[in-house]
PQR file of N, CA, C, O and H, with PARSE charges and radii, in Angstrom:
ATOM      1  N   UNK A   1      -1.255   2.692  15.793 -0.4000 1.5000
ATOM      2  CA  UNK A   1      -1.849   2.582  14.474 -0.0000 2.0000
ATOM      3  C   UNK A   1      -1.083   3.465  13.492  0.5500 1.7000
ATOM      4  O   UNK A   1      -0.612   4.474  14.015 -0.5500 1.4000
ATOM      5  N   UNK A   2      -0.850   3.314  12.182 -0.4000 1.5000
ATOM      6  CA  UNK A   2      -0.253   3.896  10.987 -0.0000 2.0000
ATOM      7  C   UNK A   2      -1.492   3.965   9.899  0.5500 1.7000
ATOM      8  O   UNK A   2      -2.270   3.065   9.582 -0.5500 1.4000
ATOM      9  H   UNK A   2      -1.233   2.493  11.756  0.4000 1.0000
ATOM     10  N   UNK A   3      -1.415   5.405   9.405 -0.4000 1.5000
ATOM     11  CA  UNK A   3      -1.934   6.040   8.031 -0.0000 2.0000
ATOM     12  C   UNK A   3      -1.141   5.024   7.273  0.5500 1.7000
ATOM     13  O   UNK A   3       0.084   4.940   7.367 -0.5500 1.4000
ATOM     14  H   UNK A   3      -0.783   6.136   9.663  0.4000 1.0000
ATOM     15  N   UNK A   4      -2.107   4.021   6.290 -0.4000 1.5000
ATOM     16  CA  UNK A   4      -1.607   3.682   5.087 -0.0000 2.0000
ATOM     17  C   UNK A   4      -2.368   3.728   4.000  0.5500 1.7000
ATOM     18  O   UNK A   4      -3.592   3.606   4.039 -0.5500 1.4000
ATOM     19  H   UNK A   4      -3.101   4.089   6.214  0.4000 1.0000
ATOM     20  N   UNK A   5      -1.431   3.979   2.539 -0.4000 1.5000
ATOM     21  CA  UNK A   5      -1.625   4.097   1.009 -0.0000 2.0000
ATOM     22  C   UNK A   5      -1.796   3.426   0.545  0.5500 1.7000
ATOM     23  O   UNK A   5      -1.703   2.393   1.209 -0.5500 1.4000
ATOM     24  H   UNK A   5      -0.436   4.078   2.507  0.4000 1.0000
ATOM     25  N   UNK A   6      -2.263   3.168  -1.186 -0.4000 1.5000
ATOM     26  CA  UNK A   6      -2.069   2.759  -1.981 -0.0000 2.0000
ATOM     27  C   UNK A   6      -2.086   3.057  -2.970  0.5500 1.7000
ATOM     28  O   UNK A   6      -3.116   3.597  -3.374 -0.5500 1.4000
ATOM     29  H   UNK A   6      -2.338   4.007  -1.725  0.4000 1.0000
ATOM     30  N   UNK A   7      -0.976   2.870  -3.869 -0.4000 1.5000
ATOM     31  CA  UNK A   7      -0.317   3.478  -4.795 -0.0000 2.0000
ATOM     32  C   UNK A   7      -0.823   3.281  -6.091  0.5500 1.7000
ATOM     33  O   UNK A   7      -0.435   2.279  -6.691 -0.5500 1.4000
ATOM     34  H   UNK A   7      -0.140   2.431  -3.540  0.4000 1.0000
ATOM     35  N   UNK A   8      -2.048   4.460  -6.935 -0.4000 1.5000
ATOM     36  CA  UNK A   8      -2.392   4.315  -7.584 -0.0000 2.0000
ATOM     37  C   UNK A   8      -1.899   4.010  -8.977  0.5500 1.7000
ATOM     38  O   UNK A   8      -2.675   3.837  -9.917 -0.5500 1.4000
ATOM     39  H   UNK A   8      -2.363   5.274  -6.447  0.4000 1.0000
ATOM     40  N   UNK A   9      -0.246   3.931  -9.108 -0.4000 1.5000
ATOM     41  CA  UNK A   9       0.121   3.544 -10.404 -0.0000 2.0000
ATOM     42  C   UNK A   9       0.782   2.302  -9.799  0.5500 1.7000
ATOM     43  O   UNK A   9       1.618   2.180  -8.904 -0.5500 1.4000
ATOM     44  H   UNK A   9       0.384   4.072  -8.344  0.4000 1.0000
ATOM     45  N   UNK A  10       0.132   1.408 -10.587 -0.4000 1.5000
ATOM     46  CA  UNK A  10       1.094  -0.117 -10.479 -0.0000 2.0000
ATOM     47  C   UNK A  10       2.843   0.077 -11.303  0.5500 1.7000
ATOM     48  O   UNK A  10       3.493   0.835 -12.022 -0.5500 1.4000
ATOM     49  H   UNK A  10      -0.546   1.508 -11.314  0.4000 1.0000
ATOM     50  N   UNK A  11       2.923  -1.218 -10.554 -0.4000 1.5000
ATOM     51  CA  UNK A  11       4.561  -1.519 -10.424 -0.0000 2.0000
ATOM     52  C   UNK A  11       4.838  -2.390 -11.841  0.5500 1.7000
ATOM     53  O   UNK A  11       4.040  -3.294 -12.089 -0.5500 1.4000
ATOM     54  H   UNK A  11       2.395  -1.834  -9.969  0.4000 1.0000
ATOM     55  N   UNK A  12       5.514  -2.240 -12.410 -0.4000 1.5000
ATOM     56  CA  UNK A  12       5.971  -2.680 -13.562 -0.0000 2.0000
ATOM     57  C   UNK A  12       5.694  -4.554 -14.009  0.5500 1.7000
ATOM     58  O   UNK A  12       5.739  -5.203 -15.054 -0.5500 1.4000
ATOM     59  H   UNK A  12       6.163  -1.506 -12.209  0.4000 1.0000
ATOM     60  N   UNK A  13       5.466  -4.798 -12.859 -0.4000 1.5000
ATOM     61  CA  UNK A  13       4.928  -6.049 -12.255 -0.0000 2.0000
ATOM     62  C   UNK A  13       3.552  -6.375 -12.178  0.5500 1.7000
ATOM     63  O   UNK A  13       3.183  -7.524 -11.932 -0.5500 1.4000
ATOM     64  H   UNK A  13       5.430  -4.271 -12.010  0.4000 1.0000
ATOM     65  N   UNK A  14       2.684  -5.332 -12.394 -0.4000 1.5000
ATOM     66  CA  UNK A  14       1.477  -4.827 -12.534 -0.0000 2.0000
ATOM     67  C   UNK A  14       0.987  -4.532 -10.757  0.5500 1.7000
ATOM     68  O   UNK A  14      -0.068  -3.929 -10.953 -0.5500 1.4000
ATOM     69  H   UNK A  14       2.984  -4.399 -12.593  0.4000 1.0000
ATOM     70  N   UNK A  15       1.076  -4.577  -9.852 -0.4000 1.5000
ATOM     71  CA  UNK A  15       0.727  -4.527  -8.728 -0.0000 2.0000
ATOM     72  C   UNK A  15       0.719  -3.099  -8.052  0.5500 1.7000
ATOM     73  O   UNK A  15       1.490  -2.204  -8.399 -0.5500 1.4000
ATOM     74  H   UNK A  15       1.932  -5.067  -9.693  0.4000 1.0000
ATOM     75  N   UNK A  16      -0.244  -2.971  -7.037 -0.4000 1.5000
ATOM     76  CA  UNK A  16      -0.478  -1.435  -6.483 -0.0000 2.0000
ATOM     77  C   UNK A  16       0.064  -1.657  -5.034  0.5500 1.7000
ATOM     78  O   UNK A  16      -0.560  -2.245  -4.152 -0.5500 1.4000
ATOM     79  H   UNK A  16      -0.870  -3.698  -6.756  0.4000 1.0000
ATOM     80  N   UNK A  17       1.113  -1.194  -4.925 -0.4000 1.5000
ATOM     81  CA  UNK A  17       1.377  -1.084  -3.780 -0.0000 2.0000
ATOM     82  C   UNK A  17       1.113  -0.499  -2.673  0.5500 1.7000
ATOM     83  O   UNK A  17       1.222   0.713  -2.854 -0.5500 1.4000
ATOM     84  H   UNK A  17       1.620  -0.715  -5.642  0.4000 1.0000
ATOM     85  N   UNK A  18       0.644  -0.883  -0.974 -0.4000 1.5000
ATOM     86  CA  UNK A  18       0.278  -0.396  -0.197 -0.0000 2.0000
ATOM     87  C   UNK A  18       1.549  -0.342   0.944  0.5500 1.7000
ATOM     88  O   UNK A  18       2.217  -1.263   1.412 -0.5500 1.4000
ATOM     89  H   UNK A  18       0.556  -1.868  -0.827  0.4000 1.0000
ATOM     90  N   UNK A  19       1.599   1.152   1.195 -0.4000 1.5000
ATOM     91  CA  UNK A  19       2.083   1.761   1.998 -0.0000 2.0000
ATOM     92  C   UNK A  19       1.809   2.560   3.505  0.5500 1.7000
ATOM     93  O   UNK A  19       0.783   3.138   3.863 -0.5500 1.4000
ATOM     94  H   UNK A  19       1.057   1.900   0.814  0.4000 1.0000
ATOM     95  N   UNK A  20       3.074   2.381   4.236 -0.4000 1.5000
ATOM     96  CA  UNK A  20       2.648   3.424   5.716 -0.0000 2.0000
ATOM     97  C   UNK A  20       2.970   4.813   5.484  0.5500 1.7000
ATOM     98  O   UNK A  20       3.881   5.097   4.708 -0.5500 1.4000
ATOM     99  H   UNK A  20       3.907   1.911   3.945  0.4000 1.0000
ATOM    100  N   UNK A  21       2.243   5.792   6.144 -0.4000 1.5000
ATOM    101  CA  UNK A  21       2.818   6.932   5.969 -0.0000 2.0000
ATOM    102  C   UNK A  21       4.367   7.470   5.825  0.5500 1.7000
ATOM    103  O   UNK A  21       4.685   8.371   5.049 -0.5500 1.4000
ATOM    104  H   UNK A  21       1.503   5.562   6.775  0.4000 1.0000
ATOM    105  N   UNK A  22       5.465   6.636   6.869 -0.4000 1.5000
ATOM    106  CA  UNK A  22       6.040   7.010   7.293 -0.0000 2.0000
ATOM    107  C   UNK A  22       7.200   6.276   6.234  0.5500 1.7000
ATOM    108  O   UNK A  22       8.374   6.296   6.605 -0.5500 1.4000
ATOM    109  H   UNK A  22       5.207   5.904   7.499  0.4000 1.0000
ATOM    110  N   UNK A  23       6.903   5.721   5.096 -0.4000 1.5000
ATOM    111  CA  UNK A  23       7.652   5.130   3.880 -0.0000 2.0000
ATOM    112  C   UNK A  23       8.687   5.628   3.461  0.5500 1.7000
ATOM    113  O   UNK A  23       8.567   6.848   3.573 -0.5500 1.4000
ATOM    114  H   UNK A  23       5.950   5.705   4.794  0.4000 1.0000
ATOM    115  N   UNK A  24       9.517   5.405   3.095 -0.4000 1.5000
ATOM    116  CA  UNK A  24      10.931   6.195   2.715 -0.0000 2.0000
ATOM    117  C   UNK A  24      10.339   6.297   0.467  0.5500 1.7000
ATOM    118  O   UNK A  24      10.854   6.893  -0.479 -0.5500 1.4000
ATOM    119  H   UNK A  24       9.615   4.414   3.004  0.4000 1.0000
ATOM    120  N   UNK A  25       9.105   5.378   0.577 -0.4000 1.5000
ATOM    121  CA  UNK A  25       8.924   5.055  -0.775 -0.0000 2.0000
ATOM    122  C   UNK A  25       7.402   5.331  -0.899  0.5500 1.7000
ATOM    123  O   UNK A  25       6.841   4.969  -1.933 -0.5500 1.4000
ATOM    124  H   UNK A  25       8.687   4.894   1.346  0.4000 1.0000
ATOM    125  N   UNK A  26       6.852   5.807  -0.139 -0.4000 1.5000
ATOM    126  CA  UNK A  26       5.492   6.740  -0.212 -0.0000 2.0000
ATOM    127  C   UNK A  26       5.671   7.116  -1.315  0.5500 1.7000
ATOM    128  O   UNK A  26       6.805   7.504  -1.594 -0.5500 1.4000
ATOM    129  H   UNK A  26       7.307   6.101   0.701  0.4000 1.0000
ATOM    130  N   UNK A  27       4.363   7.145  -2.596 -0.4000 1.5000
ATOM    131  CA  UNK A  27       4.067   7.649  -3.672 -0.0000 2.0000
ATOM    132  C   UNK A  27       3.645   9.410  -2.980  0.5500 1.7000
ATOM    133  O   UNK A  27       3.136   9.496  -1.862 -0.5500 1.4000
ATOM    134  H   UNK A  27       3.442   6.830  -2.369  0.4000 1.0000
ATOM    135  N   UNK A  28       3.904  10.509  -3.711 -0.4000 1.5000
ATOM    136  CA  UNK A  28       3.676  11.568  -3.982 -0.0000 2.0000
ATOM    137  C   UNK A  28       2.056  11.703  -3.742  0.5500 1.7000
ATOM    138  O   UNK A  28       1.372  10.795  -4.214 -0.5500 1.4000
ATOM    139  H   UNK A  28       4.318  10.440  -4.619  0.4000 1.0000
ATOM    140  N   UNK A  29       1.315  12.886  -2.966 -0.4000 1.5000
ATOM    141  CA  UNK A  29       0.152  12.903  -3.029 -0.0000 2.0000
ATOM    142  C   UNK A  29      -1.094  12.924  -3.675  0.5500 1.7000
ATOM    143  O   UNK A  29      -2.194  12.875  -3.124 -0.5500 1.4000
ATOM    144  H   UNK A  29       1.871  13.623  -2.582  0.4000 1.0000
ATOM    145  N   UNK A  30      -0.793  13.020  -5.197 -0.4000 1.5000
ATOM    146  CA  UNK A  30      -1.163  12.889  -6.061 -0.0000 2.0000
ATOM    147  C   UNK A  30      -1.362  11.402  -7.010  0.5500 1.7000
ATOM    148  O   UNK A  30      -2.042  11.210  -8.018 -0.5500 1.4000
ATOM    149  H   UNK A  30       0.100  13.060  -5.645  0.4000 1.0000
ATOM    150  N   UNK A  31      -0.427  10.422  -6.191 -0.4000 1.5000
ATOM    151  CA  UNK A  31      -0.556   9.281  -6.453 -0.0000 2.0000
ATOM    152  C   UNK A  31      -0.647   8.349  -5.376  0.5500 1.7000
ATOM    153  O   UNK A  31       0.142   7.486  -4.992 -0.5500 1.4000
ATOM    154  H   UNK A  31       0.125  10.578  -5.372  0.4000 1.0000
ATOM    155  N   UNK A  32      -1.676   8.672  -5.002 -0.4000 1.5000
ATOM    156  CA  UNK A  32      -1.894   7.999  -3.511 -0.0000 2.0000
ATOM    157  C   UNK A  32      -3.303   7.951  -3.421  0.5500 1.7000
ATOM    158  O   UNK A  32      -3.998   8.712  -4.094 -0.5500 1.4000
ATOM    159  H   UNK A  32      -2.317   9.373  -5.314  0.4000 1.0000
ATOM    160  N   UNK A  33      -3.962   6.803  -2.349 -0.4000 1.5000
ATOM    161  CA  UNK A  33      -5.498   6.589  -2.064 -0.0000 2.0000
ATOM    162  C   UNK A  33      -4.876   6.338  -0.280  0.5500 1.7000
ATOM    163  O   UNK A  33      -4.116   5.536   0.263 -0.5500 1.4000
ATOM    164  H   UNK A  33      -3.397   6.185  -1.802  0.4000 1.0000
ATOM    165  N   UNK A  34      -5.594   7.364   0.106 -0.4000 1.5000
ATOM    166  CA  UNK A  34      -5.545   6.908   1.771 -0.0000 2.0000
ATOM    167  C   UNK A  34      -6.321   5.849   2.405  0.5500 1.7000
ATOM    168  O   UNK A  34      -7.433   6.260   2.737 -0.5500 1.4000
ATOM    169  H   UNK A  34      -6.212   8.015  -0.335  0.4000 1.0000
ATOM    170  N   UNK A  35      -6.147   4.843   2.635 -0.4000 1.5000
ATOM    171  CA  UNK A  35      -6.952   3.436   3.064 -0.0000 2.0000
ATOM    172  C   UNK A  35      -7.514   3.232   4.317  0.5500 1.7000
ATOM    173  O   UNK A  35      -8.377   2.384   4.542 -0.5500 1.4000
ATOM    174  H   UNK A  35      -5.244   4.509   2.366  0.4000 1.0000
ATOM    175  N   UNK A  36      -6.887   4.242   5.407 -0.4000 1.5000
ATOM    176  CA  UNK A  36      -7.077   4.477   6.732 -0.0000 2.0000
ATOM    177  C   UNK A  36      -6.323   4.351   7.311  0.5500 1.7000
ATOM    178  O   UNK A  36      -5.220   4.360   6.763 -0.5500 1.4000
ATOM    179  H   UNK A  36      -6.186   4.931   5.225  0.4000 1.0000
ATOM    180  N   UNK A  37      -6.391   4.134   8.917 -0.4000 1.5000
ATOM    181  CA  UNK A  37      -5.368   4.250   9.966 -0.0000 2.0000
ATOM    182  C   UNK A  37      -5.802   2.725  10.753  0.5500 1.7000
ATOM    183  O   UNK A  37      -6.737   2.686  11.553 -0.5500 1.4000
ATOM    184  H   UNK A  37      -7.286   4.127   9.361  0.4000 1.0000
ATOM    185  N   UNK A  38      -4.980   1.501  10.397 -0.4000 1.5000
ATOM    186  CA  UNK A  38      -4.579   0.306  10.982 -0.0000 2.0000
ATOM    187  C   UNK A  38      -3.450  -0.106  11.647  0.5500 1.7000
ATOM    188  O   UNK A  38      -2.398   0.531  11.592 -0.5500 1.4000
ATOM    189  H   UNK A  38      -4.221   1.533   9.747  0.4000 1.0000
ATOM    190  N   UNK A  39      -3.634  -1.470  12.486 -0.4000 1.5000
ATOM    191  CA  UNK A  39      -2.762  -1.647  13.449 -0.0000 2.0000
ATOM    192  C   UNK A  39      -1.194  -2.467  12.633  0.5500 1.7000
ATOM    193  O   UNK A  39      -0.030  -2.310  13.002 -0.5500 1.4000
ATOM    194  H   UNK A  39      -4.489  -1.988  12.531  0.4000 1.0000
ATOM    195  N   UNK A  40      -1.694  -3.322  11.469 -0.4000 1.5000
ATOM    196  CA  UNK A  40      -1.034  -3.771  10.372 -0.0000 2.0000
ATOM    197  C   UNK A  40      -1.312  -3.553   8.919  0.5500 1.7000
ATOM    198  O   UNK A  40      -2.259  -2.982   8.377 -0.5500 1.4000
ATOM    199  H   UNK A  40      -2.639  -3.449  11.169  0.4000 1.0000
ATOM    200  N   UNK A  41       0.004  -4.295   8.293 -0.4000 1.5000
ATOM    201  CA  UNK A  41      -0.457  -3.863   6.955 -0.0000 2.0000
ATOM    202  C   UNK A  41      -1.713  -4.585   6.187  0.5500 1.7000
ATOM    203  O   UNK A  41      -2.298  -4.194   5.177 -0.5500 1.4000
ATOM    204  H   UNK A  41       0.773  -4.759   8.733  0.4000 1.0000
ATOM    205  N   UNK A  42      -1.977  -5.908   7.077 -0.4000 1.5000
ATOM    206  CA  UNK A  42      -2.775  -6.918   6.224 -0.0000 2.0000
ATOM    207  C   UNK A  42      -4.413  -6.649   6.233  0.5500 1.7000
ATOM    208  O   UNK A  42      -5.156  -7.337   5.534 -0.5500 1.4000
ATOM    209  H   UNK A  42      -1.502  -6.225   7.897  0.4000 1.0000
ATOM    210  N   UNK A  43      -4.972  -5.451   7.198 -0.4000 1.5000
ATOM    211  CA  UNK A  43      -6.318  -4.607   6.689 -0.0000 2.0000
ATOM    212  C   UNK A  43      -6.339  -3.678   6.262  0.5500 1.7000
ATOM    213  O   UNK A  43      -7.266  -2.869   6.293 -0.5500 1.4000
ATOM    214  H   UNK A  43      -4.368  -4.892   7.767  0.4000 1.0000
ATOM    215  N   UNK A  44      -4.604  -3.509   5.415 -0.4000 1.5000
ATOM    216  CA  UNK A  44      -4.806  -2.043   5.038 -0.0000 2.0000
ATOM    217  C   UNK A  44      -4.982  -2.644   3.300  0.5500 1.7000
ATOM    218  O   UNK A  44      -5.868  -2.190   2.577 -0.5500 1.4000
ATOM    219  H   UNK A  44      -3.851  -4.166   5.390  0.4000 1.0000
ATOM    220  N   UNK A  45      -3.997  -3.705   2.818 -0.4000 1.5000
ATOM    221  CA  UNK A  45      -4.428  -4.614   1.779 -0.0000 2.0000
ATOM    222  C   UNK A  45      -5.517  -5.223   1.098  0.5500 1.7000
ATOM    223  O   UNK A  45      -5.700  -5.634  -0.048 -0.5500 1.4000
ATOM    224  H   UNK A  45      -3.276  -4.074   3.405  0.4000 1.0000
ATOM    225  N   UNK A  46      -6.272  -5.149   2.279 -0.4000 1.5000
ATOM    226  CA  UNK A  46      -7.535  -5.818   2.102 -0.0000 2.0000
ATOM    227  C   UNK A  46      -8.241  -4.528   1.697  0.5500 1.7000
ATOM    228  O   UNK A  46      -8.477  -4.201   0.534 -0.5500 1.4000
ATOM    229  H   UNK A  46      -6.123  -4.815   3.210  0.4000 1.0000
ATOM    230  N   UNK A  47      -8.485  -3.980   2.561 -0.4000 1.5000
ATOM    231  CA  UNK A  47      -9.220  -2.267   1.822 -0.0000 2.0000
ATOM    232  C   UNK A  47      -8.586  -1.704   0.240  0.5500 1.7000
ATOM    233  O   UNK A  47      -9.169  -1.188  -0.715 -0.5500 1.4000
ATOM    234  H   UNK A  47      -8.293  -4.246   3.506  0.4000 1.0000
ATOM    235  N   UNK A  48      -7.099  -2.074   0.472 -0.4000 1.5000
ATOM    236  CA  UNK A  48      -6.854  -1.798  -1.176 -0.0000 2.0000
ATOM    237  C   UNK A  48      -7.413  -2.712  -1.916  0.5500 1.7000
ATOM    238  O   UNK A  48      -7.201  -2.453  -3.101 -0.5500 1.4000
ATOM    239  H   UNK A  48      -6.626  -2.492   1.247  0.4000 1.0000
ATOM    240  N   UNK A  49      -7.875  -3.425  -1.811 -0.4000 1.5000
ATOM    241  CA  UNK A  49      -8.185  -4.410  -2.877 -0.0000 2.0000
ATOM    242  C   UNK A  49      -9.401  -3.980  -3.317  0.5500 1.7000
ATOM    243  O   UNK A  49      -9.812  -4.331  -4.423 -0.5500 1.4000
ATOM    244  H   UNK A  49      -8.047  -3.636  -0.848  0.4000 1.0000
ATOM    245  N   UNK A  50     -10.116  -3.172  -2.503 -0.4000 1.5000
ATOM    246  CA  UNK A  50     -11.551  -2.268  -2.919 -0.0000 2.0000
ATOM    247  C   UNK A  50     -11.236  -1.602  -4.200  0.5500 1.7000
ATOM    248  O   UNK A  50     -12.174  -1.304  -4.939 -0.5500 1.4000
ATOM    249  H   UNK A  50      -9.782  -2.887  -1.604  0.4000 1.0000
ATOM    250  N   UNK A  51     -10.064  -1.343  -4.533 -0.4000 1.5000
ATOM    251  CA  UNK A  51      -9.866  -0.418  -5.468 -0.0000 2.0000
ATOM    252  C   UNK A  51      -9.224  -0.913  -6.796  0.5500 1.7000
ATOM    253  O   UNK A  51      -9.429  -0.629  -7.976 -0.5500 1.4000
ATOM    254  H   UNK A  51      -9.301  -1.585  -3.933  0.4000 1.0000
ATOM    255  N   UNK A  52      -8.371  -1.759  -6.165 -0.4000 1.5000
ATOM    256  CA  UNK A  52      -7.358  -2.624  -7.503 -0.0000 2.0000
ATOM    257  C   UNK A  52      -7.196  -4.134  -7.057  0.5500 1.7000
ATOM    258  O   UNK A  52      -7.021  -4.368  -5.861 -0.5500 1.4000
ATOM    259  H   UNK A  52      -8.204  -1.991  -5.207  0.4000 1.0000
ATOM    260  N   UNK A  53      -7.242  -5.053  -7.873 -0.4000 1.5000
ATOM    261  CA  UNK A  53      -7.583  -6.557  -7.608 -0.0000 2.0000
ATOM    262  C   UNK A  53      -5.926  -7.082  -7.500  0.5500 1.7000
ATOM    263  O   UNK A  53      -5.612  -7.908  -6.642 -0.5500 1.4000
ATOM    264  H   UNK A  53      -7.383  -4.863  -8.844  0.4000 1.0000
ATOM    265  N   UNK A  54      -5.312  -6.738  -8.082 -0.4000 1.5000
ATOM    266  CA  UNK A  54      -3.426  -6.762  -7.874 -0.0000 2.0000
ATOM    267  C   UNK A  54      -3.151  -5.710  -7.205  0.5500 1.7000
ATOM    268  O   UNK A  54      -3.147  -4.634  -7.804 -0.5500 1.4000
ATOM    269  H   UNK A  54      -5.568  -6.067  -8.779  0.4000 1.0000
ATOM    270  N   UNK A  55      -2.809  -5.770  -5.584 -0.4000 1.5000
ATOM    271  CA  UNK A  55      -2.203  -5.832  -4.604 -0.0000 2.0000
ATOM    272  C   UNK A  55      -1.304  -6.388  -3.672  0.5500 1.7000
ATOM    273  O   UNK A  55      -1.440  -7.444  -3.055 -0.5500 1.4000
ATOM    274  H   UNK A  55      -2.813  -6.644  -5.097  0.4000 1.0000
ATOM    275  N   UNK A  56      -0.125  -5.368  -3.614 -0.4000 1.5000
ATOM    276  CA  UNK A  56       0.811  -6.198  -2.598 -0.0000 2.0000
ATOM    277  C   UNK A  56       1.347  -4.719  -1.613  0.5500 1.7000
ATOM    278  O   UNK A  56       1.238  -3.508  -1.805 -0.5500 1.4000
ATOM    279  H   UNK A  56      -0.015  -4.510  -4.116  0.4000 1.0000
ATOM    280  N   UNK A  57       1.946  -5.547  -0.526 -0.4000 1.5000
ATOM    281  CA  UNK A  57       2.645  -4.631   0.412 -0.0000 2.0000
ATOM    282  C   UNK A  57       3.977  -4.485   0.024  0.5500 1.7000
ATOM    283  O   UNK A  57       4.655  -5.387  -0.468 -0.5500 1.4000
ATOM    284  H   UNK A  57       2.034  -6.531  -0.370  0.4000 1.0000
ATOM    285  N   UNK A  58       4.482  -2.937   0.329 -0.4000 1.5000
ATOM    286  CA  UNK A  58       5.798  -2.257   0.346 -0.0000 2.0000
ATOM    287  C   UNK A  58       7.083  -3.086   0.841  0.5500 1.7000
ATOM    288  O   UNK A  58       7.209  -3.567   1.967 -0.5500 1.4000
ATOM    289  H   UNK A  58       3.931  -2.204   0.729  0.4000 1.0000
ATOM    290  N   UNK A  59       7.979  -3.161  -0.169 -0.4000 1.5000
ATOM    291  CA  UNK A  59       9.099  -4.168   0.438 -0.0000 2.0000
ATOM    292  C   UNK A  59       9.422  -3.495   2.018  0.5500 1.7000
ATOM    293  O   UNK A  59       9.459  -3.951   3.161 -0.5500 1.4000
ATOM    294  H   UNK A  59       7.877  -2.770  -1.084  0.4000 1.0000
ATOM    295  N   UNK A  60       9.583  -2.441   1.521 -0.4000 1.5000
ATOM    296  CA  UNK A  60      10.172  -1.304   3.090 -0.0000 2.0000
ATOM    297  C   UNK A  60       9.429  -1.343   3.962  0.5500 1.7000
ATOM    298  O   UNK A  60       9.877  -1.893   4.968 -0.5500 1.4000
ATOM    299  H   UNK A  60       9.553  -2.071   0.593  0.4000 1.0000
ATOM    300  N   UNK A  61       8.324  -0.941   4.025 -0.4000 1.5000
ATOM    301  CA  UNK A  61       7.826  -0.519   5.200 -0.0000 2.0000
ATOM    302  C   UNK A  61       6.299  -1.231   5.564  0.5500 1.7000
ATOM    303  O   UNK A  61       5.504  -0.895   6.443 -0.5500 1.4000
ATOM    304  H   UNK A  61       7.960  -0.494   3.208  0.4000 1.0000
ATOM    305  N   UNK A  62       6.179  -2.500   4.408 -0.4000 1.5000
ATOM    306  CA  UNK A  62       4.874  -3.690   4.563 -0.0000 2.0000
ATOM    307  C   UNK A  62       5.603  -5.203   4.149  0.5500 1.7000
ATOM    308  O   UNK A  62       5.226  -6.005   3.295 -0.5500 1.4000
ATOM    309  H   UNK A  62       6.825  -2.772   3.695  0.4000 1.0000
ATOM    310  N   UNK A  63       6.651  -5.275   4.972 -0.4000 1.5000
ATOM    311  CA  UNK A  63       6.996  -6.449   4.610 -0.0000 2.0000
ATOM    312  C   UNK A  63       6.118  -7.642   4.960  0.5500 1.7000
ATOM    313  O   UNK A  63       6.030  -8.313   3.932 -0.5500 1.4000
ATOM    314  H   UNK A  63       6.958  -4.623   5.665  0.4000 1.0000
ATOM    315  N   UNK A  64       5.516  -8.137   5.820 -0.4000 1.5000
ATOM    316  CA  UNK A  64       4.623  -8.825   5.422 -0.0000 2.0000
ATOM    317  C   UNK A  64       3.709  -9.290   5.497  0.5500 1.7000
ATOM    318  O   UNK A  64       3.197 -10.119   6.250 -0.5500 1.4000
ATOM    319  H   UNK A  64       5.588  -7.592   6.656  0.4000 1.0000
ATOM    320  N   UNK A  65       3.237  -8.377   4.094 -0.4000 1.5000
ATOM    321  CA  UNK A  65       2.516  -8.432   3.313 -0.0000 2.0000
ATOM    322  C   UNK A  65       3.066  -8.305   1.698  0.5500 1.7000
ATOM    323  O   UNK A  65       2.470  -8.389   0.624 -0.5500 1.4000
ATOM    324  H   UNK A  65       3.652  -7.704   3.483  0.4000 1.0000
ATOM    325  N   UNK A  66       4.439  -8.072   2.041 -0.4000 1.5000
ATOM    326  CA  UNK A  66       5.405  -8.242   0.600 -0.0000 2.0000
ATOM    327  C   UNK A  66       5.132  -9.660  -0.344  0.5500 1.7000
ATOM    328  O   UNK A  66       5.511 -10.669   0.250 -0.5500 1.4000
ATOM    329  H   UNK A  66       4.923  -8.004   2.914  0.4000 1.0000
ATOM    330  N   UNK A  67       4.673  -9.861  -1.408 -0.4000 1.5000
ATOM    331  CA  UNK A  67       4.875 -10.943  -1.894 -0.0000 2.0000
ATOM    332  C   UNK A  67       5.628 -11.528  -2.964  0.5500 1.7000
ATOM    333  O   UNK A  67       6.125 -12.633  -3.181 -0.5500 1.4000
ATOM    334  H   UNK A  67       4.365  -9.041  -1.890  0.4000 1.0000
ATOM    335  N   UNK A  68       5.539 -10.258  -3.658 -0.4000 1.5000
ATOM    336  CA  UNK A  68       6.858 -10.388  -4.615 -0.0000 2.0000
ATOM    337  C   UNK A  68       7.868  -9.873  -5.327  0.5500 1.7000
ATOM    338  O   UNK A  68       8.651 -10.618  -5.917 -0.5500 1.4000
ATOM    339  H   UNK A  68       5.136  -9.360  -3.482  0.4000 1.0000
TER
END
């Protein structure tokens, strides 16, 4: 299982990206919501969506769940 994020400032694209701990592109702790510890990225997405309705996964390290 992996600690994953989501990245409370959207992407220029408008989208909040969700991340694994272990991200080379992990937002800073201060810009981060910890979502829990899952086996993939696609219930860690779904829990972000509790928070922000535009959600996608990390090109790097949630590919897919990458969408655009």
């Amino acid at each position: 299982m992996a600690r994953y994020y989501v990245n409370k400032n959207a992407q220029s694209t408008g989208e909040h990206e969700v991340h694994r701990e272990s991200c080379q592109k992990l937002p800073y702790p201060e810009n981060r919501i910890f979502l829990g510890n899952f086996n993939s990225c696609q219930p860690a997405v779904t829990e972000a969506r509790r928070y922000y309705k535009n959600v996608d996964g990390c090109f790097h390290c949630s590919r897919p769940c990458h969408t655009r």
